[in-house]
ROPA-627746 format. One record per atom (N, C-alpha, C): residue in three letters; chain; atom name; x, y, z. Coordinates in Angstrom, 1 decimal, padded with zeros to 4 digits. Atoms other than C-alpha are relative to their C-alpha. Example, Ala and Ser with C-alpha at 12.3 -4.5 7.8 and 13.67 -1.06 7.14 Angstrom:
// residues 2
  code  unit  site      xx      yy      zz
   ala     A     N   000.9  -001.2   000.0
   ala     A    CA   012.3  -004.5   007.8
   ala     A     C   000.9   001.2   000.0
   ser     A     N  -000.9  -001.1   000.0
   ser     A    CA   013.7  -001.1   007.1
   ser     A     C  -000.8   001.1   000.8
//
This chain:
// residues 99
  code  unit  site      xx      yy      zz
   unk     A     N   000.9   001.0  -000.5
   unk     A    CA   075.4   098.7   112.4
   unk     A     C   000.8  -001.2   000.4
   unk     A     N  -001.0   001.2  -000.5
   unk     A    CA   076.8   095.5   114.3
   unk     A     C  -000.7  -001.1  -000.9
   unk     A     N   000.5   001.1   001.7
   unk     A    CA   076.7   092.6   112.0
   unk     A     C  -000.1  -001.1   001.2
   unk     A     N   000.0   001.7  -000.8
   unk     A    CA   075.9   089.0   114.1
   unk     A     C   001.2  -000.9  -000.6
   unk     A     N  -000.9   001.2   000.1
   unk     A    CA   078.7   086.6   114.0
   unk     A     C  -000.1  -001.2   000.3
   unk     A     N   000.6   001.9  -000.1
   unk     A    CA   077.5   082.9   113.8
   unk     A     C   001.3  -000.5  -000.8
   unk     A     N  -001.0   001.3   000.2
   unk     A    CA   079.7   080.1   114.4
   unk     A     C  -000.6  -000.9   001.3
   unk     A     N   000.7   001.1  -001.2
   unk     A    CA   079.4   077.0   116.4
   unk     A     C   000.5   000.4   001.0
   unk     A     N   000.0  -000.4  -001.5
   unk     A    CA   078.7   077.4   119.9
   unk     A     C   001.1  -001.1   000.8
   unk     A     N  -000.8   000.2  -001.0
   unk     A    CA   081.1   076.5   122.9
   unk     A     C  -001.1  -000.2   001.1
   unk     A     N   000.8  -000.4  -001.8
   unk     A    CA   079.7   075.5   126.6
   unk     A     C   000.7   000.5   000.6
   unk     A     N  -000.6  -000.7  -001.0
   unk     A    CA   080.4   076.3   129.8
   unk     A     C   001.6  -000.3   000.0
   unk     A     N  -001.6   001.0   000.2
   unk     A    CA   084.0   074.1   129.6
   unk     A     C   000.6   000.0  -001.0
   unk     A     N  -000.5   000.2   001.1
   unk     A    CA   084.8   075.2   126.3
   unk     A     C   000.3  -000.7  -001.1
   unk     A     N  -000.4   001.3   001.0
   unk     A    CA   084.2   072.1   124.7
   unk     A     C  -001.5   000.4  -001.2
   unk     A     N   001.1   000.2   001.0
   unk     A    CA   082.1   071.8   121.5
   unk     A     C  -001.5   000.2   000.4
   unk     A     N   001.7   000.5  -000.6
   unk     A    CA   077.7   072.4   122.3
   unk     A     C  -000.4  -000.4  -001.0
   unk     A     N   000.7   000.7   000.4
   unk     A    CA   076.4   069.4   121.0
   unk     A     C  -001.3  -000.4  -000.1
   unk     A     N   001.2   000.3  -000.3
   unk     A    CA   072.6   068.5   120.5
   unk     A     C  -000.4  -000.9  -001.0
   unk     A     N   000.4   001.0   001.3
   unk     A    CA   071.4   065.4   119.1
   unk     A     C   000.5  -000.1  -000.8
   unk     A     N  -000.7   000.5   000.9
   unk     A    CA   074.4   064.7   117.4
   unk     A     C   000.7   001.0  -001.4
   unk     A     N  -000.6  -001.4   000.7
   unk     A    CA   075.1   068.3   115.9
   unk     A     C   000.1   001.3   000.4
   unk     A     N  -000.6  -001.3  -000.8
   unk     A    CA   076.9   071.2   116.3
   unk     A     C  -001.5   001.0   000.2
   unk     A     N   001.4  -001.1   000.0
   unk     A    CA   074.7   074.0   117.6
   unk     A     C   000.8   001.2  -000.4
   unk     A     N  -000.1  -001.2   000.8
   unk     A    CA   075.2   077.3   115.5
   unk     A     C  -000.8   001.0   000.8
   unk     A     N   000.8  -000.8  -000.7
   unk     A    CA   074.3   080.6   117.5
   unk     A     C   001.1   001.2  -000.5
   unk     A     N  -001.1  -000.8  -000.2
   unk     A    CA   075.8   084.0   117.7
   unk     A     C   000.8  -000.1   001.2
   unk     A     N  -001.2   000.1  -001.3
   unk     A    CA   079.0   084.0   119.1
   unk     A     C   001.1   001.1   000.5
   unk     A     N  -000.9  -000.9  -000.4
   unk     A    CA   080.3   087.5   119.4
   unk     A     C   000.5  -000.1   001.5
   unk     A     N  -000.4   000.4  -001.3
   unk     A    CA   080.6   087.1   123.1
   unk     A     C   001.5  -001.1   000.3
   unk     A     N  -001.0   001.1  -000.1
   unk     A    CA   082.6   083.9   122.9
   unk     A     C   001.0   000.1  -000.6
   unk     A     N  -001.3  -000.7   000.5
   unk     A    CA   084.9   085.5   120.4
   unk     A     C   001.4   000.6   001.0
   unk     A     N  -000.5  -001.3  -000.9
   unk     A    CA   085.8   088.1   122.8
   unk     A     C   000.6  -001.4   001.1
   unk     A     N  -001.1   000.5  -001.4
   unk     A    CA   086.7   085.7   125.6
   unk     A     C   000.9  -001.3  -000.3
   unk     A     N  -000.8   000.1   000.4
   unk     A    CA   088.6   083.7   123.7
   unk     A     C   001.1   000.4  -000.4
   unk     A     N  -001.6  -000.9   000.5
   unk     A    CA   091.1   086.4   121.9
   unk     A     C   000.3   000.4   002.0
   unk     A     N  -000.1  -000.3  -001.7
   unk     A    CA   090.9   087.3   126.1
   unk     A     C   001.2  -000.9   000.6
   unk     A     N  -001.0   000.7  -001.0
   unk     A    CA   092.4   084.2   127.5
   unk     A     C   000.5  -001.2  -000.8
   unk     A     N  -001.3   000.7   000.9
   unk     A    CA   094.2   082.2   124.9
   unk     A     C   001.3   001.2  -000.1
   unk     A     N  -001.2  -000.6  -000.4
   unk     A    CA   097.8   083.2   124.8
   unk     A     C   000.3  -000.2  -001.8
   unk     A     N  -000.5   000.1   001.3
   unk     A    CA   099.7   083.7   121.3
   unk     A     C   000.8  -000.8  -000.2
   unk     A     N  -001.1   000.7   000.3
   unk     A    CA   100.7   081.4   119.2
   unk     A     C  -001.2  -001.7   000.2
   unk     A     N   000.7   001.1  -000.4
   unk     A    CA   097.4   078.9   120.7
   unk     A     C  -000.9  -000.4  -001.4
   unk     A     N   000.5   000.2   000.9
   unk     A    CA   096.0   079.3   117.2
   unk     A     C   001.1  -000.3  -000.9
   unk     A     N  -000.9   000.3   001.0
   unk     A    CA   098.2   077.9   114.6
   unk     A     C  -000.1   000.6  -001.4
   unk     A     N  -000.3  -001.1   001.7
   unk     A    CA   097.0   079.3   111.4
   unk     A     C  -000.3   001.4   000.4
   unk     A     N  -000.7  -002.4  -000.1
   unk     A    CA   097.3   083.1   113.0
   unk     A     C   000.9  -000.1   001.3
   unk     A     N  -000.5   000.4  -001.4
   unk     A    CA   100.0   082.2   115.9
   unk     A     C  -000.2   001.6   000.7
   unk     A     N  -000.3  -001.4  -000.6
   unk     A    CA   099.9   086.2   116.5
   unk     A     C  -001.3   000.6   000.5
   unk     A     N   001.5  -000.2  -000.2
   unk     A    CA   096.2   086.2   117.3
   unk     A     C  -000.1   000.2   001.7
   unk     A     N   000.5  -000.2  -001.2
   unk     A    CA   095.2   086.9   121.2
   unk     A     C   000.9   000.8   000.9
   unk     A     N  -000.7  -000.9  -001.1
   unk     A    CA   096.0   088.7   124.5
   unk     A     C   000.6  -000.8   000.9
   unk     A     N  -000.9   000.9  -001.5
   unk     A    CA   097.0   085.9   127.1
   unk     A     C   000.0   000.9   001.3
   unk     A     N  -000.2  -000.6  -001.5
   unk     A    CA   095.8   087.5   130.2
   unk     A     C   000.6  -000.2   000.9
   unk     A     N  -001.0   000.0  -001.5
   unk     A    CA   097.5   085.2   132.4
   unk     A     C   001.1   001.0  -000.2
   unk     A     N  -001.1  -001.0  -000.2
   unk     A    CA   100.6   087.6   131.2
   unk     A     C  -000.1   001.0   000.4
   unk     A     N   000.6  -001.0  -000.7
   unk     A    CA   098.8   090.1   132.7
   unk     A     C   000.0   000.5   001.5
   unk     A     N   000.5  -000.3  -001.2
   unk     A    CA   098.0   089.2   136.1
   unk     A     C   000.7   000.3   001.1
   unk     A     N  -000.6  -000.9  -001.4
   unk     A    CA   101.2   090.7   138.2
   unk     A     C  -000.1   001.3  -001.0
   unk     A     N   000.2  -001.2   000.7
   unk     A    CA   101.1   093.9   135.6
   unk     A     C  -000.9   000.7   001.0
   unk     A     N   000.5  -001.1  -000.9
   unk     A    CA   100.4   096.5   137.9
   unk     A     C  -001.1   001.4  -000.4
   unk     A     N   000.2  -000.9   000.6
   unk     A    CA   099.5   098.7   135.3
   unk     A     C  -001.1   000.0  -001.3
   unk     A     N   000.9   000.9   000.8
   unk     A    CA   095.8   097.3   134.1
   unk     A     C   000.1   000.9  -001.4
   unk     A     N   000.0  -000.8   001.2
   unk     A    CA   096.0   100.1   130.9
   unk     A     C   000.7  -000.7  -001.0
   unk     A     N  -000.5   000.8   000.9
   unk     A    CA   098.1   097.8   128.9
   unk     A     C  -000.7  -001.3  -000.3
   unk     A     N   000.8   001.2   000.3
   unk     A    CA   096.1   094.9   129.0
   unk     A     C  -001.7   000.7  -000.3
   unk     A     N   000.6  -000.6   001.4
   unk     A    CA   093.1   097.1   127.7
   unk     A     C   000.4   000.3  -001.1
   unk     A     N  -000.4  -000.9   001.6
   unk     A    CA   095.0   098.9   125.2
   unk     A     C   000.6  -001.5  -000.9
   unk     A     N   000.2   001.4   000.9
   unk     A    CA   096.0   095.0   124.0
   unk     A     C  -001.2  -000.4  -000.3
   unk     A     N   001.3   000.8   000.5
   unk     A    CA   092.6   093.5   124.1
   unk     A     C  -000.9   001.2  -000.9
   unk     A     N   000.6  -000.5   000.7
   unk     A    CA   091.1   096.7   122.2
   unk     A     C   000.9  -000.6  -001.3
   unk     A     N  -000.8   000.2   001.1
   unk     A    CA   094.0   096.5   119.7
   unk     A     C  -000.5  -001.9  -000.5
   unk     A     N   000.0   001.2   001.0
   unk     A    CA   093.4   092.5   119.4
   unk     A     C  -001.7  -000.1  -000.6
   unk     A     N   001.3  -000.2   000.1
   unk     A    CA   089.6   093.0   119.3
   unk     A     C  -000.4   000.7  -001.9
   unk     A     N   000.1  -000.4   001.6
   unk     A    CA   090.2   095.3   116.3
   unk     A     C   000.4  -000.7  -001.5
   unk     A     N  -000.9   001.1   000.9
   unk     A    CA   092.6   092.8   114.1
   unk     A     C  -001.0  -000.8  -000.3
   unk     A     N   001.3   000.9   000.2
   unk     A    CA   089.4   090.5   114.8
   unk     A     C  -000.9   000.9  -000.9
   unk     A     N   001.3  -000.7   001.0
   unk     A    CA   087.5   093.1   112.6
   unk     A     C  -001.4   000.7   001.2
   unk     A     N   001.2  -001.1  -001.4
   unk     A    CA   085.4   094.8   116.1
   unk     A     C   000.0   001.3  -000.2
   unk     A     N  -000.2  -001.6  -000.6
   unk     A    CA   084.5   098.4   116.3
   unk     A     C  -000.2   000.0   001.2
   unk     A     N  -000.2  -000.1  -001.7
   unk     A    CA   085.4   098.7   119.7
   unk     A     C  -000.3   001.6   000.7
   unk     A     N   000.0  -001.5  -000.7
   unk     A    CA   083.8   101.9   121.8
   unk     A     C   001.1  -000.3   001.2
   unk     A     N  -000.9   000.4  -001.2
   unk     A    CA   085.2   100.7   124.9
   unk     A     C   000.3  -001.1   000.6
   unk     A     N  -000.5   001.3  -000.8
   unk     A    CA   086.8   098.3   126.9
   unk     A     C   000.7   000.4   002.2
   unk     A     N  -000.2  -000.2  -001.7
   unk     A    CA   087.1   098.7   131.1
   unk     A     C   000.0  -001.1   000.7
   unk     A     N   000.0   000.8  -001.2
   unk     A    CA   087.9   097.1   134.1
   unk     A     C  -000.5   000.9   001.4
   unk     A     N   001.1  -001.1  -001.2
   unk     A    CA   085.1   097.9   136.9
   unk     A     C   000.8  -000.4   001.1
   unk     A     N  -000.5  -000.7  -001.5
   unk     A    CA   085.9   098.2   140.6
   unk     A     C   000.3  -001.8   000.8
   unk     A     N  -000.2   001.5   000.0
   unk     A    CA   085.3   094.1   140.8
   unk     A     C   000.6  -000.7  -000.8
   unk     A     N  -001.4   000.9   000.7
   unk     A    CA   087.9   093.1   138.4
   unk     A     C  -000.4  -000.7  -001.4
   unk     A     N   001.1   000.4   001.3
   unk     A    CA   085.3   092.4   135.4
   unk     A     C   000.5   000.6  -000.6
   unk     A     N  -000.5  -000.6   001.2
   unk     A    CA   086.6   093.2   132.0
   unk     A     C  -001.7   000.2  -001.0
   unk     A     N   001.1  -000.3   001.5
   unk     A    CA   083.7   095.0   129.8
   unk     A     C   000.4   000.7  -001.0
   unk     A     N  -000.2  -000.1   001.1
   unk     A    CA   083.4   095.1   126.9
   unk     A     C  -001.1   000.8  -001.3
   unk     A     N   001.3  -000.6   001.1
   unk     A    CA   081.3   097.5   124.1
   unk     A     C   000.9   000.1  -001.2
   unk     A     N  -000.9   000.5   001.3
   unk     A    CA   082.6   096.0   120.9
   unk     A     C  -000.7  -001.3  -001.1
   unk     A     N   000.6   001.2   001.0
   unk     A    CA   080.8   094.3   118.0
   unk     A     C   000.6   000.0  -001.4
   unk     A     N  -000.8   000.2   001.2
   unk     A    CA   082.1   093.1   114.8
   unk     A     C  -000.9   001.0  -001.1
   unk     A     N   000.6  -001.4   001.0
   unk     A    CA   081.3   095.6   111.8
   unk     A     C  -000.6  -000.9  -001.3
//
């Protein structure tokens, strides 16, 4: 069964979502995911070995490595990951919730 992961929410710009002077708390599986995505390693300091860094990705000819990373970091995060694909418009999905 997928467990909900609450933590404070992010907006659109990544910055803190504030309301009336306090954090707002939601599930954030989603925002997980696109974080370990497009942070690069080393952007977190107490796990510097944490994420994928897509920009290192984007001449990689060979998109199969940049899934077989973002499953692998997905997992380290504690996800059961069914799948991970890149559709025909260049969207990365994702069927992966924390256990």
């Amino acid at each position: 069964m997928a467990r909900e992961m609450t933590d404070i929410s992010l907006d659109e710009s990544e910055d803190l979502l504030i309301s009336s002077g306090d954090f707002i708390v939601n599930e954030c599986t989603a925002q997980h995911q696109r974080q370990l995505v497009l942070n690069n390693s080393g952007d977190f300091k107490q796990n510097p070995t944490v994420s994928v860094g897509i920009v290192d990705y984007l001449d990689d000819e060979n998109y199969q490595d940049l899934m077989r990373k973002i499953s692998l970091e997905f997992i380290k995060d504690g996800m059961d990951v069914k799948s991970v694909t890149l559709d025909a418009t260049g969207v990365i999905k994702t069927d992966a919730y924390y256990q």
